[in-house]
N, C-alpha and C positions, 0 to 999 in steps of 0.2 A: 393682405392685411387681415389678419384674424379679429373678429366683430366678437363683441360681447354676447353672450347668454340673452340679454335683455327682450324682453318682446314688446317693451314700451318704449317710445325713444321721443326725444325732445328736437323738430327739426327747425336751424334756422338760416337767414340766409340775409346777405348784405349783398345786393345785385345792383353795378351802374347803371344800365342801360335800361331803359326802359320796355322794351323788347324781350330781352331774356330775363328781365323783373316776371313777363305776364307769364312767359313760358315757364319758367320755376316753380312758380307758382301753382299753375294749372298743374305738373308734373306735381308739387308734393300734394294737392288738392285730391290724386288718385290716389296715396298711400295715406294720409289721414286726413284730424279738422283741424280748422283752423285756428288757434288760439287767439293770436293779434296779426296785426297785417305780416307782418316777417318768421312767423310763427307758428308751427303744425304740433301737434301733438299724434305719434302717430304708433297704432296697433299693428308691430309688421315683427313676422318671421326674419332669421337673418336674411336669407334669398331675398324676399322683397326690400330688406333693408340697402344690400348690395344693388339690387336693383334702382333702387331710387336714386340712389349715389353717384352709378354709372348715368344714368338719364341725365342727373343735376350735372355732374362734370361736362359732358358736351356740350349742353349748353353753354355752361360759365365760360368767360375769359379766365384765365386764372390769374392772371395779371393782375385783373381790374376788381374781382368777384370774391366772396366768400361762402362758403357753405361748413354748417355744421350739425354732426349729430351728434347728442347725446344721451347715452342709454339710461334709462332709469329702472333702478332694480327693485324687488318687492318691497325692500326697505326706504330705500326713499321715496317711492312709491306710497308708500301708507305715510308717508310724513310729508307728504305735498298739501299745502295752504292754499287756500283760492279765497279770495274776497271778490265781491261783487256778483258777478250775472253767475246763477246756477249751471254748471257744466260738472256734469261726471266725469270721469278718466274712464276710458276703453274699459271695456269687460268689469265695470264695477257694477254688483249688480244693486248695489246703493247709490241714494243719490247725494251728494257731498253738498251742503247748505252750511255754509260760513258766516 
């Protein structure tokens, strides 16, 4: 599967178990932060993007689990809104106050 250009990606994930909920987690915890509990925002190369992907599938059931990435490009990138607690997006070297 050819991966977009993006070096921002938005990762999320809907896991039954509770076992491979922690392990997922822990697994996108090394490619980015956390947004909300189901939720990463993450600063990755494709390589590392692939890489996450293959980690997060062995984990999952595929049955049971979901996982999703998606890439955010310079454009919707500057058009991202954040209310509430102060978080910048990767490599901003501003800090984004809504």
């Amino acid at each position: 599967m050819a991966l977009p250009s993006a070096n921002l990606w938005v990762a999320a994930y809907d896991i039954a178990a509770p076992r491979r909920l922690r392990d997922v987690a822990t697994c996108c915890e090394n490619y980015g932060r956390r947004l909300q509990q189901s939720v990463f925002l993450c600063d990755c190369s494709r390589d590392e993007i692939r890489a996450l992907r293959a980690e997060v599938v062995d984990i999952m059931t595929l049955a049971a689990d979901h996982f999703t990435l998606l890439p955010l490009c310079q454009r919707c990138r500057d058009a991202v809104v954040q209310d509430g607690l102060e978080k910048s997006l990767p490599g901003d070297r501003s800090t984004m106050v809504v």
